[in-house]
C-alpha positions as CSV (number, residue, x, y, z in Angstrom):
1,X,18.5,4.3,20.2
2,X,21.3,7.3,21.5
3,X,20.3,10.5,20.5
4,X,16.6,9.3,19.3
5,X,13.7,10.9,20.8
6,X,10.6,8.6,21.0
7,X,7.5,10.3,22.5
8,X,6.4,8.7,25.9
9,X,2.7,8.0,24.1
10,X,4.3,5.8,21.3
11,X,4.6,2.0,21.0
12,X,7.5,0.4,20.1
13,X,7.6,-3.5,20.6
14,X,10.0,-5.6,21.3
15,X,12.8,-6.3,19.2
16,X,12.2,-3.3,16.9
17,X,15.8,-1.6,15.7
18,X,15.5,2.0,15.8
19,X,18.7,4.2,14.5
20,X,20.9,7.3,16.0
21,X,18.9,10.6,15.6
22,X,15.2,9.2,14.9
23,X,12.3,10.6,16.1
24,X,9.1,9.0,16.8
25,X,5.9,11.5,17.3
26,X,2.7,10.8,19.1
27,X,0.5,7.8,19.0
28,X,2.9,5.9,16.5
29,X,3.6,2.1,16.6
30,X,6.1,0.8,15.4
31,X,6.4,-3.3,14.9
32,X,8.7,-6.1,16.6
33,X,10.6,-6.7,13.0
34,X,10.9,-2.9,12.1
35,X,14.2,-1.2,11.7
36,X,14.4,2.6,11.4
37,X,17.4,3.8,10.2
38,X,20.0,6.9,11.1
39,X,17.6,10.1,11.2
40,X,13.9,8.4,10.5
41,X,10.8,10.9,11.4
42,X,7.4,9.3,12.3
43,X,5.5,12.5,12.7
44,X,2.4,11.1,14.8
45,X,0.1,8.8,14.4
46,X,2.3,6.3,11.8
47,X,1.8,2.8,12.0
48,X,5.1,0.6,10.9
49,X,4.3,-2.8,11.0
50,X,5.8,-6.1,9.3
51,X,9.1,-6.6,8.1
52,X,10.5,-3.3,7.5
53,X,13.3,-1.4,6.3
54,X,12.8,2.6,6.6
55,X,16.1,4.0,5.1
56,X,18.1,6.8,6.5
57,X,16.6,10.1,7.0
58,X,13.0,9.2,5.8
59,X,10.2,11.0,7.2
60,X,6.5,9.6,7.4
61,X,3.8,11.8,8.1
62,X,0.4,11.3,10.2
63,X,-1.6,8.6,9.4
64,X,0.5,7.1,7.0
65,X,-0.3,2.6,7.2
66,X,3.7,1.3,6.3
67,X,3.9,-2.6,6.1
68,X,1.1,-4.2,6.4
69,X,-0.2,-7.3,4.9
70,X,-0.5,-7.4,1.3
71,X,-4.0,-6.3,-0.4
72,X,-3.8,-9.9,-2.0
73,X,-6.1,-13.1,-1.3
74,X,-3.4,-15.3,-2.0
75,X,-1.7,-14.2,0.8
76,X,-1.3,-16.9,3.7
77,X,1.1,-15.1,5.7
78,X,4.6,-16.3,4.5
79,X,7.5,-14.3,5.3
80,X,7.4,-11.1,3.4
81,X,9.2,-7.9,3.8
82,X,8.9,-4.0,2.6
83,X,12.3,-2.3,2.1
84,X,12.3,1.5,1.7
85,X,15.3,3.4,0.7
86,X,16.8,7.0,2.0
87,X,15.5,10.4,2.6
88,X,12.2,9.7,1.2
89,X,9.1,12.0,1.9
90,X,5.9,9.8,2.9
91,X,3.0,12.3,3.2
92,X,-0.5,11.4,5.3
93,X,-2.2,8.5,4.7
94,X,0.1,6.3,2.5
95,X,0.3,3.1,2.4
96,X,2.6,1.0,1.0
97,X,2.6,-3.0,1.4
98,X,5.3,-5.8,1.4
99,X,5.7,-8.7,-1.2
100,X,4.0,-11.6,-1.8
101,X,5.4,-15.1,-2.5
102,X,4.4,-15.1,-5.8
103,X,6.4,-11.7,-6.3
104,X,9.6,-12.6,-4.8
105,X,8.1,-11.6,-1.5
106,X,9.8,-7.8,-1.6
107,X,8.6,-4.6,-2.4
108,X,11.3,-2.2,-3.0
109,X,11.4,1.6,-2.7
110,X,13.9,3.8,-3.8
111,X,16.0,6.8,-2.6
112,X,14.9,10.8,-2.3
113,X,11.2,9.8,-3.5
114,X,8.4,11.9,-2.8
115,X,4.6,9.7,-2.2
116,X,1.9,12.5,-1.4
117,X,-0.9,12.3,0.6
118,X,-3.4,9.0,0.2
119,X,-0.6,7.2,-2.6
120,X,-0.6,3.4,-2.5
121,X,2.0,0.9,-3.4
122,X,1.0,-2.7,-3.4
123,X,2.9,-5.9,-3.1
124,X,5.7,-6.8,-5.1
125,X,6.0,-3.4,-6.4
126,X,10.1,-1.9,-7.6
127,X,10.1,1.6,-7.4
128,X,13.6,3.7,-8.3
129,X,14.9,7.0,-7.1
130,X,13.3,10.4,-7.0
131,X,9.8,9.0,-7.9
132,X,7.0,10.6,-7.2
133,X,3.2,10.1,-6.5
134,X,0.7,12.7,-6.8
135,X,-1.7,12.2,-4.3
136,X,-4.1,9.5,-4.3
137,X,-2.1,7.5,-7.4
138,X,-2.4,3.9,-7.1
139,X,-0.1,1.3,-7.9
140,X,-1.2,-2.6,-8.2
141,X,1.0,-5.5,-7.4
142,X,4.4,-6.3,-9.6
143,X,4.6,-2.9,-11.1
144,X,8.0,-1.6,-11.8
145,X,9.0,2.4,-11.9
146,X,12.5,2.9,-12.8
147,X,14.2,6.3,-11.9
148,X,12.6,9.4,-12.1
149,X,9.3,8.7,-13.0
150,X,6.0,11.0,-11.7
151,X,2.6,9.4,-11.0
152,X,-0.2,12.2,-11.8
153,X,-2.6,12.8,-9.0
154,X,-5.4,10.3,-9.0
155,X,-3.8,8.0,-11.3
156,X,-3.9,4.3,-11.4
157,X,-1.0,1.5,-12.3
158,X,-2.3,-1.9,-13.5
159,X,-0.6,-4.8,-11.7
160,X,2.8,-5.8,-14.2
161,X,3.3,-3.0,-15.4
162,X,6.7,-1.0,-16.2
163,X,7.3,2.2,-16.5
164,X,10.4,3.5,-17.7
165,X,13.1,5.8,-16.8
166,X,11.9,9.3,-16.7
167,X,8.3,8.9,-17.9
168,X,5.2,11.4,-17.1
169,X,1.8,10.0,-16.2
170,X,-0.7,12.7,-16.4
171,X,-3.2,13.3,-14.0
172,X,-6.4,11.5,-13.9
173,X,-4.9,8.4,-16.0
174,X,-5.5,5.1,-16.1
175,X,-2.2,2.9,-17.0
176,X,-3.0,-0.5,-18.0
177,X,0.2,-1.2,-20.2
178,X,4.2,-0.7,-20.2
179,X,5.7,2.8,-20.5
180,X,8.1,3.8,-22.5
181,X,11.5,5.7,-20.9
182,X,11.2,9.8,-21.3
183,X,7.4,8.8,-22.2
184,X,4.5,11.0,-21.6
185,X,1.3,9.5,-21.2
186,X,-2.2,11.2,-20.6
187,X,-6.3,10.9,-20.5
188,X,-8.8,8.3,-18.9
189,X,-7.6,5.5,-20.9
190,X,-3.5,6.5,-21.0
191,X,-2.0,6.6,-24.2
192,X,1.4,7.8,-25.5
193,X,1.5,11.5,-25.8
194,X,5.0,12.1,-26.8
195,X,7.7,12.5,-24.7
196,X,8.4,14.2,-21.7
197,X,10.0,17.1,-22.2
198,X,9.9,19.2,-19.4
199,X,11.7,15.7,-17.7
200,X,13.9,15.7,-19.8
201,X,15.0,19.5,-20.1
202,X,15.1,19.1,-16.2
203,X,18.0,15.9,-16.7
204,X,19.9,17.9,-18.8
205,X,19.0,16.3,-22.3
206,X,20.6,18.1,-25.4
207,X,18.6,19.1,-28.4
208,X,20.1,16.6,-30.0
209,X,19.2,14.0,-27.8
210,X,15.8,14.8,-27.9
211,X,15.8,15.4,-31.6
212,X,16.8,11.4,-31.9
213,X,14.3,10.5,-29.2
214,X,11.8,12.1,-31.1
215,X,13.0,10.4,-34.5
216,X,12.8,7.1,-32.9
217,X,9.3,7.8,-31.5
218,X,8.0,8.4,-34.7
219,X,9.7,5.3,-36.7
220,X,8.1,3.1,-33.3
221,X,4.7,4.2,-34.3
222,X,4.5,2.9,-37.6
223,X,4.8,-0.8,-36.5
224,X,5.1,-3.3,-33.8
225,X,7.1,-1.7,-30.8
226,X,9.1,-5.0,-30.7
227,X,10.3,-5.5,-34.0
228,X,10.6,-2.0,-34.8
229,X,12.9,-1.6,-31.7
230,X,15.1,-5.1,-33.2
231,X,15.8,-3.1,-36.2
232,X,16.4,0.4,-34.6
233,X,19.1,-1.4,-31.6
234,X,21.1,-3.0,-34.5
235,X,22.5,1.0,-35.4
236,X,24.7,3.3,-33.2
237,X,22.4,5.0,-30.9
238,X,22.6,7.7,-28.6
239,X,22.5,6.5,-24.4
240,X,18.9,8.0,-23.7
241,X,17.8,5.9,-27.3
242,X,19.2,2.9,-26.3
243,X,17.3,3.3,-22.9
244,X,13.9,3.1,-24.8
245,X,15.1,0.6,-26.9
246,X,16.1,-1.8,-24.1
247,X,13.1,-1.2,-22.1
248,X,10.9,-2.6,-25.4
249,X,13.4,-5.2,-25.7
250,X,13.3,-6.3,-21.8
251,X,11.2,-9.0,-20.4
252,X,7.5,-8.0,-19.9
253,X,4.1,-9.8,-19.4
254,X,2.6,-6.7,-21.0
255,X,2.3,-4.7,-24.3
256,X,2.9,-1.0,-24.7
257,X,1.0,2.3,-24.8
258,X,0.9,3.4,-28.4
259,X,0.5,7.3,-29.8
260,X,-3.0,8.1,-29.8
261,X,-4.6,7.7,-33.8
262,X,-4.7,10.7,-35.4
């Protein structure tokens, strides 16, 4: 605890870890199996409960419910934990849960992500680095985000689901199958809507790369996603195609948002 400064009106039980250089605000409460690593911020008012990791200069803001127990009726109370990476930005009223037993009993946040107000990430859930959630998106149990992805504001993830690399959910979008990498996917109902290409401008992707992506995008909507892919990944690809291709080609319980019909 050197260096920390804990305000005289928090709670901090027992057994808690807390780093160098953390800071806890007003009214927070932080759990007996909680460790806070170098340079945490509670703002006020955060409850950290359960079997968490906060990494290394992660701030929470007010209100904000971190590790309690799954949202899941199966849940009997087995040993569980919530692991949340560096310098992430948790706005007010998150809430993020831990695993379940029948999700390998770990939900896993990345680095430098960015959760606005009222997000939610259920149990089970594998989040990479520099996601974000627009405020109020929801994610269900098992879902998977791999680097870079944004949530739209008052989205919603369907439990299983994977979204790729560098994929855009619009706002107001309901996600109920996987996502293809560099993806862009918008409306009530979420369909594919091309790719992403403000993401991708903003990773640096040559006109040649996104040229390709776009060929492959096209050749993918004239037949299965899966067997099309088999045939593309047998050619020399660029790394962003092969991405894609691997993501169709990875183990999923779920099929994939298509192009809308003409």
């Amino acid at each position: 605890m050197s260096d920390s400064l804990i305000h005289p009106t928090a709670v901090i039980e027992s057994g808690a870890r807390i780093g160098a250089g953390v800071r806890i605000g007003p009214f927070c409460v932080v759990g007996p199996r909680v460790r806070l690593a170098d340079g945490v911020v509670l703002k006020s008012h955060v409850a950290v409960a359960g079997d968490t990791a906060v990494g290394e200069g992660t701030t929470i803001f007010p209100f904000a419910s971190i590790g309690e127990v799954p949202q899941d009726l199966k849940f009997k109370g087995e040993d569980v934990r919530l692991e949340i990476g560096a310098r992430n930005r948790i706005r007010e009223y998150v809430t993020m849960n831990p695993g379940t037993e029948g999700g390998g009993g770990v939900t896993r946040i990345g680095d430098d992500g960015l959760f606005m107000a009222g997000c939610h990430v259920g149990h089970d859930c594998r989040l990479g680095d520099r996601v974000i959630l627009v405020n109020n998106a929801s994610l269900a149990g098992h879902c998977h985000l791999d680097d870079d992805v944004i949530i739209g504001g008052l989205s919603g993830v369907h439990q299983w689901v994977r979204i790729g690399r560098g994929a855009m959910i619009g706002a107001v979008t309901m996600v109920t199958a996987d996502v293809i990498p560099y993806g862009l996917v918008q409306g009530p109902r979420g369909h594919l809507d091309g790719l992403n290409l403000v993401g991708l401008k903003r990773r640096g992707a040559s006109r040649a790369d996104i040229h390709e992506l776009r060929e492959m995008l096209d050749r993918l909507g004239t037949g299965s996603f899966r067997d099309t892919a088999r045939h593309l990944a047998q050619a020399e690809t660029g790394a962003m195609v092969r991405d894609v291709l691997d993501f169709i080609l990875g183990p999923s319980d779920r099929s994939f948002l298509t192009p809308k019909p003409a």
